[in-house]
DSSP file (Angstrom, degrees, kcal/mol; ACC not computed):
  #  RESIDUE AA STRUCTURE BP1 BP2  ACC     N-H-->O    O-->H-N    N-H-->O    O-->H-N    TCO  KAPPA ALPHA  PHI   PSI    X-CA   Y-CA   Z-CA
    1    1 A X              0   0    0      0, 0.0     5,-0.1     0, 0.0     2,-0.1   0.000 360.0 360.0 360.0 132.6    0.0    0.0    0.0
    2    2 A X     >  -     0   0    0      3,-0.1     4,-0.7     1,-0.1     5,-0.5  -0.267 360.0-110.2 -51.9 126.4    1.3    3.6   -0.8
    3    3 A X  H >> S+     0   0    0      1,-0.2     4,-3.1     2,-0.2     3,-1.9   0.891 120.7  49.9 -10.2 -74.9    2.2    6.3    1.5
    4    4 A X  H 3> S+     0   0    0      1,-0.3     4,-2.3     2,-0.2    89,-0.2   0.797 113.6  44.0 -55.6 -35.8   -0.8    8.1    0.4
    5    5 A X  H 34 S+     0   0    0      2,-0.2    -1,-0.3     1,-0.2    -2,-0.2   0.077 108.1  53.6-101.7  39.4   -3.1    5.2    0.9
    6    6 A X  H X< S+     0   0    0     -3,-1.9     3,-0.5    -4,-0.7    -2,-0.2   0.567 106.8  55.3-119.8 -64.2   -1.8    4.1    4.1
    7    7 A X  H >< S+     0   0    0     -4,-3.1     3,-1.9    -5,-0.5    -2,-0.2   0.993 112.2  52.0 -54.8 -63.0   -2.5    8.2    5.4
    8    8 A X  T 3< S+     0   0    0     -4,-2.3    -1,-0.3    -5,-0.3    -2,-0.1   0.624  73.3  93.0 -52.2 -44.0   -6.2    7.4    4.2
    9    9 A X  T <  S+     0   0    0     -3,-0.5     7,-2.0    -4,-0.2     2,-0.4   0.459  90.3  38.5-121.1 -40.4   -7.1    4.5    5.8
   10   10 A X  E <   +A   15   0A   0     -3,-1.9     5,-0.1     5,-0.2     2,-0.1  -0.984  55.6 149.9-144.2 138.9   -8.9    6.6    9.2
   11   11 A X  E >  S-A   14   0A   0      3,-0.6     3,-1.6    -2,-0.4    74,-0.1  -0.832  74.8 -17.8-158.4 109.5  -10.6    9.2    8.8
   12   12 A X  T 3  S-     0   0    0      1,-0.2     3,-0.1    72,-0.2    -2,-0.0   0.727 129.3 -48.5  72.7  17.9  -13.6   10.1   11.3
   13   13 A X  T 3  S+     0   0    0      1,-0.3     2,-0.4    40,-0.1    41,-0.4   0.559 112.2 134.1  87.8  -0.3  -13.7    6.6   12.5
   14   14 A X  E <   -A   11   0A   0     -3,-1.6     2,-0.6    39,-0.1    -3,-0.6  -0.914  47.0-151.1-108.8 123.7  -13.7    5.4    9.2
   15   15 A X  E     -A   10   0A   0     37,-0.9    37,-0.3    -2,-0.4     2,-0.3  -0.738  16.6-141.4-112.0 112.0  -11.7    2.5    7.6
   16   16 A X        +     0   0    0     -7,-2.0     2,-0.2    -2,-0.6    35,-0.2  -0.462  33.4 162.6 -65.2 132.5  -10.9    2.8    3.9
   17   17 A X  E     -B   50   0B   0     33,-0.7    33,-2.2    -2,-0.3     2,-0.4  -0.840  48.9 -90.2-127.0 179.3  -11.1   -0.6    1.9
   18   18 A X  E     -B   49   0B   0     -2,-0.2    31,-0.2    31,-0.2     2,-0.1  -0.644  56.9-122.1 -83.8 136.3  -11.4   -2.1   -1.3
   19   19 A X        -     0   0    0     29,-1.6     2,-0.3    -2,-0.4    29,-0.1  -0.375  27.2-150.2 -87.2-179.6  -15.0   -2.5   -1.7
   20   20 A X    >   -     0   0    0      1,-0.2     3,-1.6    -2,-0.1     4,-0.3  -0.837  29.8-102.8-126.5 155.8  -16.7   -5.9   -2.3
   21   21 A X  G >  S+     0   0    0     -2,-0.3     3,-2.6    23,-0.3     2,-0.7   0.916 120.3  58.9 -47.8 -87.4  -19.7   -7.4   -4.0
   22   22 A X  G >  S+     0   0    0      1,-0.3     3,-0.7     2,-0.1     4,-0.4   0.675 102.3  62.4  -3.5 -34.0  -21.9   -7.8   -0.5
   23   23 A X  G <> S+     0   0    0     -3,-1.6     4,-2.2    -2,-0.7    -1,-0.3   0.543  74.7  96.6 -93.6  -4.5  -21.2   -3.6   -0.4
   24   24 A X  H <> S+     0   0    0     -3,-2.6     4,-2.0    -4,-0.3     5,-0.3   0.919  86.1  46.0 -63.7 -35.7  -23.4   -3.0   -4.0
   25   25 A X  H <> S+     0   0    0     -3,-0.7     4,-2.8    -4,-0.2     5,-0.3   0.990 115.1  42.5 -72.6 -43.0  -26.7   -2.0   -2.0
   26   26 A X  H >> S+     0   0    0     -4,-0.4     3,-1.8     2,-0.3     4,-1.4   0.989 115.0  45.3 -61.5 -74.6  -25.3    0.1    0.3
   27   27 A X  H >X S+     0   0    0     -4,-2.2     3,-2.0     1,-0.3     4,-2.0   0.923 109.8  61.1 -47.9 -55.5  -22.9    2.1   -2.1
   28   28 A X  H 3X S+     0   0    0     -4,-2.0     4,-1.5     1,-0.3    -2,-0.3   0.868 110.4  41.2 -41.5 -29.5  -26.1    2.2   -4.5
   29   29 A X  H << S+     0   0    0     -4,-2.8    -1,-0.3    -3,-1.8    -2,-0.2   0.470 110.1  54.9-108.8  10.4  -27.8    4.1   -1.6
   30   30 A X  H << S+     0   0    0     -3,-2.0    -1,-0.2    -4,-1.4    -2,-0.2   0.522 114.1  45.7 -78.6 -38.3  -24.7    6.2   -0.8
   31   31 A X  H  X>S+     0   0    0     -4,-2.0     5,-2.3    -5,-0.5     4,-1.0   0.852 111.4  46.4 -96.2 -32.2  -24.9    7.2   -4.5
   32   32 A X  T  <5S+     0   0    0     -4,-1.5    -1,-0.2    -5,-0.3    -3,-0.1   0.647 113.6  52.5 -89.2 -10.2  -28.6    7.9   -4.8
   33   33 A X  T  45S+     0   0    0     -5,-0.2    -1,-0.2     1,-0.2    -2,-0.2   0.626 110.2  49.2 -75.8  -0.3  -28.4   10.1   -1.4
   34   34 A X  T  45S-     0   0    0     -3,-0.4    -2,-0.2     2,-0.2    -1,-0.2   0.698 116.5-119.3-107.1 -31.7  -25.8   11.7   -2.9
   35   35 A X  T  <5 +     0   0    0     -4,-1.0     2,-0.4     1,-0.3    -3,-0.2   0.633  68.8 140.6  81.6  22.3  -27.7   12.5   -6.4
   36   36 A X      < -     0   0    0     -5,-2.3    -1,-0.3    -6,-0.2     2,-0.2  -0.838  56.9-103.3-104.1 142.1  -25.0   10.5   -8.0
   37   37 A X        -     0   0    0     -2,-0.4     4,-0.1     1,-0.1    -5,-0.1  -0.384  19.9-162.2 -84.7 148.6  -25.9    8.1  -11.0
   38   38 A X    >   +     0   0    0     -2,-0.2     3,-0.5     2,-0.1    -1,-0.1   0.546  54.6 109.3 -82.9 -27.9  -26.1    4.7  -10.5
   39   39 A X  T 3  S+     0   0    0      1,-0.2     2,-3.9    99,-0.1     3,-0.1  -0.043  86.0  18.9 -62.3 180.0  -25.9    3.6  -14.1
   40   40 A X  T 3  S+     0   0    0      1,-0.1    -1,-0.2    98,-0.0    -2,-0.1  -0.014  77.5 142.4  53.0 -43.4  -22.5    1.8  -14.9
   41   41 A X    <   -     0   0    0     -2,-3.9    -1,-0.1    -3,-0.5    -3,-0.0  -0.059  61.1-115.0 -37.7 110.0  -21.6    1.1  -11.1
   42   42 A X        -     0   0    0      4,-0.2     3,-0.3     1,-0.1    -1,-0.0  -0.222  13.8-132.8 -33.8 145.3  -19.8   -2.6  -11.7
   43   43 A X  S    S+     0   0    0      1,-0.1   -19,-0.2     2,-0.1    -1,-0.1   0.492 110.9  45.3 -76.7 -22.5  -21.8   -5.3  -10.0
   44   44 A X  S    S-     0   0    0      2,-0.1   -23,-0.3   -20,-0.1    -1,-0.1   0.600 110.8-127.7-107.5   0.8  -18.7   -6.8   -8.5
   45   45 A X    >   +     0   0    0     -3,-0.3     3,-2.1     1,-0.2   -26,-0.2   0.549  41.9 174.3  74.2  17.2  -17.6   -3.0   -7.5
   46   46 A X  T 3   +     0   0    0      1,-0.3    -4,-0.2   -28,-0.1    -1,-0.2  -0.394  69.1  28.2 -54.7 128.8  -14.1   -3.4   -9.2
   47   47 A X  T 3  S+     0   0    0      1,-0.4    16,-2.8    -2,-0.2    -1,-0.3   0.352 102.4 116.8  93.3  18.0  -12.3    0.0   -9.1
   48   48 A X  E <   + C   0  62B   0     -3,-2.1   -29,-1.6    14,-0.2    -1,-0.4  -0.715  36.5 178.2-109.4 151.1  -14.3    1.1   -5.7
   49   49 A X  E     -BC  18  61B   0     12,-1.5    12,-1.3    -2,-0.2     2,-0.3  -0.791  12.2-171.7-135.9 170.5  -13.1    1.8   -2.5
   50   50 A X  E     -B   17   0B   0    -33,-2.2   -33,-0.7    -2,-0.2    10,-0.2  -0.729  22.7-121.8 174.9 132.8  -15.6    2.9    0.5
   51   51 A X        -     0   0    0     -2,-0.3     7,-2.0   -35,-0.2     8,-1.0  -0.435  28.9-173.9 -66.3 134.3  -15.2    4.1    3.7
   52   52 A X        +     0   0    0    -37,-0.3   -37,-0.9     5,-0.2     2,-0.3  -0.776  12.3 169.3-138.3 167.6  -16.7    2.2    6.8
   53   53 A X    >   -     0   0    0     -2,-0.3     3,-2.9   -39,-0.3   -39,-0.1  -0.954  67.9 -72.4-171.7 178.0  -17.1    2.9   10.8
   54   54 A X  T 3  S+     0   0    0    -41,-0.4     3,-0.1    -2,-0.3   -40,-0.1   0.615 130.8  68.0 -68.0 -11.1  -19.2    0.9   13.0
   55   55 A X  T 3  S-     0   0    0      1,-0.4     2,-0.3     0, 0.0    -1,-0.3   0.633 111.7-111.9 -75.2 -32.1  -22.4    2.5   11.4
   56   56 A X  S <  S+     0   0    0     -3,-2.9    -1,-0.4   -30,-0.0     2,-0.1  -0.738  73.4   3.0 113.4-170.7  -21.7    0.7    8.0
   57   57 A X        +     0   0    0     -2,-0.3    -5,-0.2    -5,-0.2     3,-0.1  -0.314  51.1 162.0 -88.0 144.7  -20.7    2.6    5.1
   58   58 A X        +     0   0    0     -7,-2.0    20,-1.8    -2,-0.1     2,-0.3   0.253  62.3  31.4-135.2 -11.7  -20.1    6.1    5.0
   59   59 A X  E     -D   77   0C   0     -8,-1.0     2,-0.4    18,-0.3    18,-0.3  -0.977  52.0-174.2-153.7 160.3  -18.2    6.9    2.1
   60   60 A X  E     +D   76   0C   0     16,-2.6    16,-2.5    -2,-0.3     2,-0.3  -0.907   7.9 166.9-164.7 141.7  -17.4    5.7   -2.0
   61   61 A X  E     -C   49   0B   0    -12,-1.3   -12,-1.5    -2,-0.4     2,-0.3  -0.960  13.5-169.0-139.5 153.2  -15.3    6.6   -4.4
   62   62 A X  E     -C   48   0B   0     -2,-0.3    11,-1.4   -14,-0.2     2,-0.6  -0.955  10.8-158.8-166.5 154.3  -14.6    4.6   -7.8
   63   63 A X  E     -E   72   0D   0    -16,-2.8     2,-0.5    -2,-0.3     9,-0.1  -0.938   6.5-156.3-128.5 127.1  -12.2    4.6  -10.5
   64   64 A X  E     -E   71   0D   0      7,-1.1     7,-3.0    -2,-0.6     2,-0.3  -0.963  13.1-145.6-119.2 147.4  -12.8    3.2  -13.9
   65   65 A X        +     0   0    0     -2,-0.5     2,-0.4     5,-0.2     5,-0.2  -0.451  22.3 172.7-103.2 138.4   -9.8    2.3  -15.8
   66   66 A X  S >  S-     0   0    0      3,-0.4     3,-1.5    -2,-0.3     2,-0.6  -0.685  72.8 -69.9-128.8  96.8   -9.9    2.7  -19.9
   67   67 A X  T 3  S-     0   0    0     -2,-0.4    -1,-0.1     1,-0.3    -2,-0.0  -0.445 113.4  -7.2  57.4-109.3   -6.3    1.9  -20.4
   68   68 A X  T 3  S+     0   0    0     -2,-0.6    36,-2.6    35,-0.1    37,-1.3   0.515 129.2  75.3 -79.2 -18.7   -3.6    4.5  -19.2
   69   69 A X    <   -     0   0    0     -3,-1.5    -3,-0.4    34,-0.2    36,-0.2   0.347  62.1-174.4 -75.5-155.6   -6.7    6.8  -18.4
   70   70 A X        -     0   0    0     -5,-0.2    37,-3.7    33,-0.1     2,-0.5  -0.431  15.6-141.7 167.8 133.9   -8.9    6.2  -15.6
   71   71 A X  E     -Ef  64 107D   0     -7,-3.0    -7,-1.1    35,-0.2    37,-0.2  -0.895  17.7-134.1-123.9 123.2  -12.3    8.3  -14.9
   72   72 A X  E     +E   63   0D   0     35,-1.3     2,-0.2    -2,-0.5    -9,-0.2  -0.052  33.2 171.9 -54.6 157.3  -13.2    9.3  -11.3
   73   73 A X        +     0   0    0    -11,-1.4   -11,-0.1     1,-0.2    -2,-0.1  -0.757  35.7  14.5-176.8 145.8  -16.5    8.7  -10.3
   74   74 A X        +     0   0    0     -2,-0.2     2,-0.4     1,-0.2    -1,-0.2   0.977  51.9 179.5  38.5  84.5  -19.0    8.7   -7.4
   75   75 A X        +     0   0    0    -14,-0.3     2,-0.3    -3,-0.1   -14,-0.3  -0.814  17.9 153.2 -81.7 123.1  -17.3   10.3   -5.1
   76   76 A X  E     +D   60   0C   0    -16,-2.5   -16,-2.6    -2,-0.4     2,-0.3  -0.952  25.1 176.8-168.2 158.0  -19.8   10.4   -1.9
   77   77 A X  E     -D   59   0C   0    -18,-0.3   -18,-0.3    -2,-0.3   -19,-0.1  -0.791  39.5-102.7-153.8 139.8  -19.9   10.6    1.8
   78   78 A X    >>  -     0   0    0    -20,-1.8     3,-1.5    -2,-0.3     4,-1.2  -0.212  41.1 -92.4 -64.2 156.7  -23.2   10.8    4.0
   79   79 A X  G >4 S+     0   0    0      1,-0.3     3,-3.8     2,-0.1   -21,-0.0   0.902 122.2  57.8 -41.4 -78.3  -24.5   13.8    5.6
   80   80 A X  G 34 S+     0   0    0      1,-0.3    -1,-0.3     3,-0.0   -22,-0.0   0.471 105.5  42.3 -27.2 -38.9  -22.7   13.0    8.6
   81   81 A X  G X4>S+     0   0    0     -3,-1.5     3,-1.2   -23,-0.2     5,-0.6   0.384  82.2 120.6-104.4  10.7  -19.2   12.8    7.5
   82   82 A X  T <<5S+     0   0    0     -3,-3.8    -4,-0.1    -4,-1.2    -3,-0.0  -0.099  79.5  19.4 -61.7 174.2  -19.1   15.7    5.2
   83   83 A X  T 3 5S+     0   0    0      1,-0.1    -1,-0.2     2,-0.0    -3,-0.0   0.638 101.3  94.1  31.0  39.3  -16.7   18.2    6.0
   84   84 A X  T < 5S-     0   0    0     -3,-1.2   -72,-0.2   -73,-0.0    -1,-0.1   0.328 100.0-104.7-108.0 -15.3  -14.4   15.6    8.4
   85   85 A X  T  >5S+     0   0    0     -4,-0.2     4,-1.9   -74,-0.1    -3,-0.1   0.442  90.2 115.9  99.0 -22.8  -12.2   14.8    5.6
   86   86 A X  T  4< +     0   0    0     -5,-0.6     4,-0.4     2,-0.2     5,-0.3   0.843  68.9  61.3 -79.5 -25.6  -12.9   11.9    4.5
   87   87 A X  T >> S+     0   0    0     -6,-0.3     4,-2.6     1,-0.2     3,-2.0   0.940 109.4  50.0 -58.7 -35.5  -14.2   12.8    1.0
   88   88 A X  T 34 S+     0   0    0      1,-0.3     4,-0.4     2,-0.2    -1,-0.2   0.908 112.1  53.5 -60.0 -40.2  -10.5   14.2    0.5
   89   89 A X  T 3X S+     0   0    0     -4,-1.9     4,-0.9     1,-0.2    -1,-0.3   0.502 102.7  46.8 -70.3   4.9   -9.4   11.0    1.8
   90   90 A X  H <> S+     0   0    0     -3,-2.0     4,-1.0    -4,-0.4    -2,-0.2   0.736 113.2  52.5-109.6 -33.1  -11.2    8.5   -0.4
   91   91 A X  H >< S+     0   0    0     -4,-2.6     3,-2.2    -5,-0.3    -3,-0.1   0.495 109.5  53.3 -83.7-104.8   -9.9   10.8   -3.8
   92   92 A X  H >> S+     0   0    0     -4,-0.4     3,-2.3     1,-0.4     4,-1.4   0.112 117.0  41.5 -13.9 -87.1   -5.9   10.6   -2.2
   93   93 A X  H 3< S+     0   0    0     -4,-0.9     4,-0.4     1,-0.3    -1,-0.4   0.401 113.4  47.7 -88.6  14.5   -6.7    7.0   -2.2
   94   94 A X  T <X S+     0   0    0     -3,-2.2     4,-5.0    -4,-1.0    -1,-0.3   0.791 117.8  40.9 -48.9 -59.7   -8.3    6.8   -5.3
   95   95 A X  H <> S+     0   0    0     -3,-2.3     4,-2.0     1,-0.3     5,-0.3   0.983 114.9  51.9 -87.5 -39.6   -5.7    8.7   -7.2
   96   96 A X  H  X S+     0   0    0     -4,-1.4     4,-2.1     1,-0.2    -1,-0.3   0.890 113.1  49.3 -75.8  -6.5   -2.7    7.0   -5.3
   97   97 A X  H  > S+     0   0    0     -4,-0.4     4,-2.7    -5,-0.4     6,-0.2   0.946 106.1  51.2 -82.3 -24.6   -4.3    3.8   -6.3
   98   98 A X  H  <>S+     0   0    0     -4,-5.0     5,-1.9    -3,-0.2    -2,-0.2   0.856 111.1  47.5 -62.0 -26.4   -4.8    4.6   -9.8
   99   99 A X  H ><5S+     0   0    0     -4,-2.0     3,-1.5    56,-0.2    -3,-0.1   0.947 109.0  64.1 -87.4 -30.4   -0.8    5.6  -10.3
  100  100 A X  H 3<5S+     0   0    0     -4,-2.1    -2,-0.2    -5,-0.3    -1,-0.2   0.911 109.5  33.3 -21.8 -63.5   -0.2    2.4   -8.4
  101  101 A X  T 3<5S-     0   0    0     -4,-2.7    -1,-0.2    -5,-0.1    -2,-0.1  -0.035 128.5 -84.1-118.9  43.5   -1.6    0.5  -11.0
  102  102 A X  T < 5 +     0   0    0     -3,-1.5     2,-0.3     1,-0.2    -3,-0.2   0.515  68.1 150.6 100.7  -2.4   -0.6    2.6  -14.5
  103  103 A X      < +     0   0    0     -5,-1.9    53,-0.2    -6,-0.2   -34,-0.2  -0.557  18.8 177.8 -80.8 117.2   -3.2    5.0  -14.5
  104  104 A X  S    S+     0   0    0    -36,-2.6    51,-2.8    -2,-0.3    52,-0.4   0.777  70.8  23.4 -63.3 -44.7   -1.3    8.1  -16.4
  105  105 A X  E     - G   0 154D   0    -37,-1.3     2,-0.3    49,-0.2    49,-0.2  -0.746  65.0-158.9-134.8 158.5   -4.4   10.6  -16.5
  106  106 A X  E     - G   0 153D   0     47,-0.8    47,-1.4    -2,-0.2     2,-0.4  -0.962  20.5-171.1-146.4 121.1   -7.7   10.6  -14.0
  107  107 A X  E     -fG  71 152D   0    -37,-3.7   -35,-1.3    -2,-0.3    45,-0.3  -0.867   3.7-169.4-114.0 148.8  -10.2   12.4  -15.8
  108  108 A X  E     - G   0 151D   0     43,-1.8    43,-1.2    -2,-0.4     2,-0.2  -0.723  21.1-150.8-126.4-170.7  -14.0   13.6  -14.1
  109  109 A X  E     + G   0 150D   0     -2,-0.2     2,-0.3    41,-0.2    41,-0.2  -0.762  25.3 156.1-154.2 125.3  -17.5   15.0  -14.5
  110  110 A X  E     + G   0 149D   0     39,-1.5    39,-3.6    -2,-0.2    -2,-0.0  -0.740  19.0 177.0-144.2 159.5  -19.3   17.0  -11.9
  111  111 A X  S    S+     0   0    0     -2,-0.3    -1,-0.1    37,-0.2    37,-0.0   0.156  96.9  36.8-152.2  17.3  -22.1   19.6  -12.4
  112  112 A X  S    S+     0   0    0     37,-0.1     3,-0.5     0, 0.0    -2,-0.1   0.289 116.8  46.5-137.1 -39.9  -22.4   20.1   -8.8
  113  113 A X    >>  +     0   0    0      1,-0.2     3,-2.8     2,-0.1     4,-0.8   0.376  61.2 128.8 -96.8  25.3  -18.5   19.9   -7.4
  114  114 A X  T 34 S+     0   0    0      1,-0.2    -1,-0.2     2,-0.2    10,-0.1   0.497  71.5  48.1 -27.5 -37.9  -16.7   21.8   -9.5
  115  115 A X  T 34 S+     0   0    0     -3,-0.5    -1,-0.2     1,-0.1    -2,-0.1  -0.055 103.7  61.3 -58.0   2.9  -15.2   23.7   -7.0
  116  116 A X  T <4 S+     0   0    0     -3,-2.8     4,-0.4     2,-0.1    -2,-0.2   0.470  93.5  53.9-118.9  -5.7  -14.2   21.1   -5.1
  117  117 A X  S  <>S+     0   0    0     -4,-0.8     5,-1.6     2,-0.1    -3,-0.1   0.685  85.4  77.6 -96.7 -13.5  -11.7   18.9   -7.2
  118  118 A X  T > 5S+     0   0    0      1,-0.2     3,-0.8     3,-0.2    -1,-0.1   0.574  86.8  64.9 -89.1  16.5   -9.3   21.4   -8.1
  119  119 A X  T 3 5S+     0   0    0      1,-0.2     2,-1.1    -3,-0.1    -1,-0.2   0.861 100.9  59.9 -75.6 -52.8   -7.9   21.0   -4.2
  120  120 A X  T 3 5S-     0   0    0     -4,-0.4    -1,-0.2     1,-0.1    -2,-0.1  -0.136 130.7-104.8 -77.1  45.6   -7.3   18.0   -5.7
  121  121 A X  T < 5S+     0   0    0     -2,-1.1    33,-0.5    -3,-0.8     2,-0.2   0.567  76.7 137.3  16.8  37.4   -5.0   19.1   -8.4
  122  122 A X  E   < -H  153   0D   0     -5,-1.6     2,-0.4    31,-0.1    31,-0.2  -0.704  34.8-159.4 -91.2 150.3   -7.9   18.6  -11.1
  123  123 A X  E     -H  152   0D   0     29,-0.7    29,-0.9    -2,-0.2     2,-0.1  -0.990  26.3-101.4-125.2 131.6   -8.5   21.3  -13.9
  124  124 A X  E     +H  151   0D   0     -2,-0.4     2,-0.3    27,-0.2    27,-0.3  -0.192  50.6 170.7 -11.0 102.3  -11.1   22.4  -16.1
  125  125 A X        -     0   0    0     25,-2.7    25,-0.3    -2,-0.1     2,-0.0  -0.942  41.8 -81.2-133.2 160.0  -10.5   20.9  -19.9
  126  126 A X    >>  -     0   0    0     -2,-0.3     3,-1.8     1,-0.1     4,-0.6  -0.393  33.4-128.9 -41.9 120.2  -12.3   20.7  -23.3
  127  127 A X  G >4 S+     0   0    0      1,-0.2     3,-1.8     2,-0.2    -1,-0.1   0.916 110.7  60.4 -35.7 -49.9  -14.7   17.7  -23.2
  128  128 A X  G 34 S+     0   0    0      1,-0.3    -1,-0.2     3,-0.0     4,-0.1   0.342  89.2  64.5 -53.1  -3.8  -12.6   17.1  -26.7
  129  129 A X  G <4 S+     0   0    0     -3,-1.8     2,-0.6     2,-0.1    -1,-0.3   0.443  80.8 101.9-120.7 -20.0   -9.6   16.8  -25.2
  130  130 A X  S << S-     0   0    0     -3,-1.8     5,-0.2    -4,-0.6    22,-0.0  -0.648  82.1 -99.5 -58.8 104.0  -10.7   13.6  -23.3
  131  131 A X    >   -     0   0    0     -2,-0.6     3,-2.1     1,-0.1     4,-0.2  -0.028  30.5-116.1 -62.6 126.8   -9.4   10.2  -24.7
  132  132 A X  T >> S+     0   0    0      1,-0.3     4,-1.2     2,-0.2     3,-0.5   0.315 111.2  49.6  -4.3 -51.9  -11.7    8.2  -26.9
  133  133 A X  H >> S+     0   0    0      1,-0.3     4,-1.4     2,-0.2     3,-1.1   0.964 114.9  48.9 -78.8 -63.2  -12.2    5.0  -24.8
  134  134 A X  H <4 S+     0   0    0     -3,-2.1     6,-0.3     1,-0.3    -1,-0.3   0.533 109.8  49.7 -73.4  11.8  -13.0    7.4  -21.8
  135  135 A X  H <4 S+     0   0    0     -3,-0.5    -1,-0.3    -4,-0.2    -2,-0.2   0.610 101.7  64.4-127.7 -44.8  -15.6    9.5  -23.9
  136  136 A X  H << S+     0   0    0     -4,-1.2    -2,-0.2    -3,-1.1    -3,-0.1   0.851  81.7 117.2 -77.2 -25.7  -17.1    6.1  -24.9
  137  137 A X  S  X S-     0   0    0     -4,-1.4     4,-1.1     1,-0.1     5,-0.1   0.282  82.9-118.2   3.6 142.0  -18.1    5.5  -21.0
  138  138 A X  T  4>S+     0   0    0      2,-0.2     5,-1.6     3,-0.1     4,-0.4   0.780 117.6  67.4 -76.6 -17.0  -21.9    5.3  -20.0
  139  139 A X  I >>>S+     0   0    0      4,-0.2     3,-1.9     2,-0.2     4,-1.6   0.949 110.7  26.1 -36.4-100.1  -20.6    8.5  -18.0
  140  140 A X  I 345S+     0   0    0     -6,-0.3    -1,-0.2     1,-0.3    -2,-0.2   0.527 114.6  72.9 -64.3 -19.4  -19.9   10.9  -21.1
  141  141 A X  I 3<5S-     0   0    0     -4,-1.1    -1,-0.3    -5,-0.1    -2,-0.2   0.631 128.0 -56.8 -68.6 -13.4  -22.6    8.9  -23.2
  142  142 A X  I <45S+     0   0    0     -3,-1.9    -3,-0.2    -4,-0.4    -2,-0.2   0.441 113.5  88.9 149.6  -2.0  -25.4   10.3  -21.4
  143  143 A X  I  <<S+     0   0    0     -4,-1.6    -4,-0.2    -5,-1.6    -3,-0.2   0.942  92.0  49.4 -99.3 -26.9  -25.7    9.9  -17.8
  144  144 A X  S   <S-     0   0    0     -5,-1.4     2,-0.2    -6,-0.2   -33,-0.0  -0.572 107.0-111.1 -53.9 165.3  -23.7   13.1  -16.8
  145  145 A X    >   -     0   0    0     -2,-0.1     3,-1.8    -4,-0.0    -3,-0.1  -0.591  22.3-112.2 -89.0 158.3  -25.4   15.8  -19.0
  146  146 A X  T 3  S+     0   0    0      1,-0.2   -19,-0.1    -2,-0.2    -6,-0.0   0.392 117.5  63.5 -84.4  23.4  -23.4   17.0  -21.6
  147  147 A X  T 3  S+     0   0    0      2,-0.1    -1,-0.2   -36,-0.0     3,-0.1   0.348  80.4 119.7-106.7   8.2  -23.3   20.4  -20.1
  148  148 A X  S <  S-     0   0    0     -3,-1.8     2,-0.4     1,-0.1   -37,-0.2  -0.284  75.9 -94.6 -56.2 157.8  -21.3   18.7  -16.9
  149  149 A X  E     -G  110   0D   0    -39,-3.6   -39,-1.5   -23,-0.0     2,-0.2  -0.769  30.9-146.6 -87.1 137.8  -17.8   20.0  -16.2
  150  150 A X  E     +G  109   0D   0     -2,-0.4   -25,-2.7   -25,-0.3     2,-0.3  -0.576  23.7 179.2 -88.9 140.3  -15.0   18.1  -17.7
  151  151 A X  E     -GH 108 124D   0    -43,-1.2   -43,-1.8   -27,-0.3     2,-0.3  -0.895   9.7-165.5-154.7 173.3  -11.9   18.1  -15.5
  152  152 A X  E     +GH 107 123D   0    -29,-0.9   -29,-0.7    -2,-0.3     2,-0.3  -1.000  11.9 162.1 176.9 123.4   -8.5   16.6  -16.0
  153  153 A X  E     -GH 106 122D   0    -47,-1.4   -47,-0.8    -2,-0.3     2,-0.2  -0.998  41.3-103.5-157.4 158.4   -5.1   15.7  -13.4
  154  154 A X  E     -G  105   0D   0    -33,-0.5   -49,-0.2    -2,-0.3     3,-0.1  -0.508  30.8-131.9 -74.8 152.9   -2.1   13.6  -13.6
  155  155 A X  S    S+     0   0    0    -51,-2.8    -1,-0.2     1,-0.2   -56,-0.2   0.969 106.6  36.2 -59.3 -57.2   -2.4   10.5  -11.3
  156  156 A X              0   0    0    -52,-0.4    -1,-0.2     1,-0.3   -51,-0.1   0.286 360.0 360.0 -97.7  22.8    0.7   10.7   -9.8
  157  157 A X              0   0    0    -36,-0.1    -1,-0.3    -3,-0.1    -2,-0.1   0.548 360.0 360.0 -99.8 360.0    0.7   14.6   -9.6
């Protein structure tokens, strides 16, 4: 495990893992409290991580990999654990597990947190400027709207 995702691990009481199949209702209802879409979310939760505390789960983040690319997505925490940190901790261990494992580029789409990724050395970019494979995603095919912001970081920067 990485420095970075070592430092994430507790956060509020909360223990970052790799999520698991058994965790698909519960991250679906993390994601629909959240107003984050559901569509695409893996059934076996491969590229997900999610935060837990004695309450059950409290947090999700998930990374899907299109080659060297990777696009973040559902990033969520419950009312309760906003502003604690942990959402900052599940993207650190997002992005250090994507440069772990090859990820060059981590690309998003928000229409609500815009202001909130570029803490997390993401920028604003031209939808167009997103690589093909991640463009074909049910993400950028139509469950963001196409007026979402497109945003753009090195993994490992």
């Amino acid at each position: 495990m990485s420095r970075a995702a070592s430092e994430g691990r507790r956060r509020v009481g909360a223990i970052l893992r790799d999520a698991r199949p058994p965790d698909l209702p519960a991250v679906i209802g993390l994601l629909s409290g959240a107003g984050l879409p559901t569509a695409g979310v893996p059934v076996g939760l491969e590229g997900f991580i999610v935060a837990e505390d004695a309450n059950g789960l409290v947090g999700v983040a998930g990374l899907e990999r299109y080659g060297l690319a990777g696009l973040l997505r559902s990033v969520a925490v419950t009312l309760s654990a906003r502003r604690s940190g942990l959402g900052a901790a599940l993207v650190r261990r997002i992005l250090a597990d994507a440069a772990a494992g090859g990820v060059s580029d981590v690309y998003l789409l928000t229409t609500t947190a815009e202001s909130y990724f570029p803490r997390h050395g993401f920028s604003r970019i031209a939808r167009e400027a997103v690589p093909a494979p991640v463009q074909a995603s049910v993400e950028f095919q139509g469950v963001c709207p196409s007026n979402a912001m497109v945003m753009h970081r090195r993994a490992s920067g």
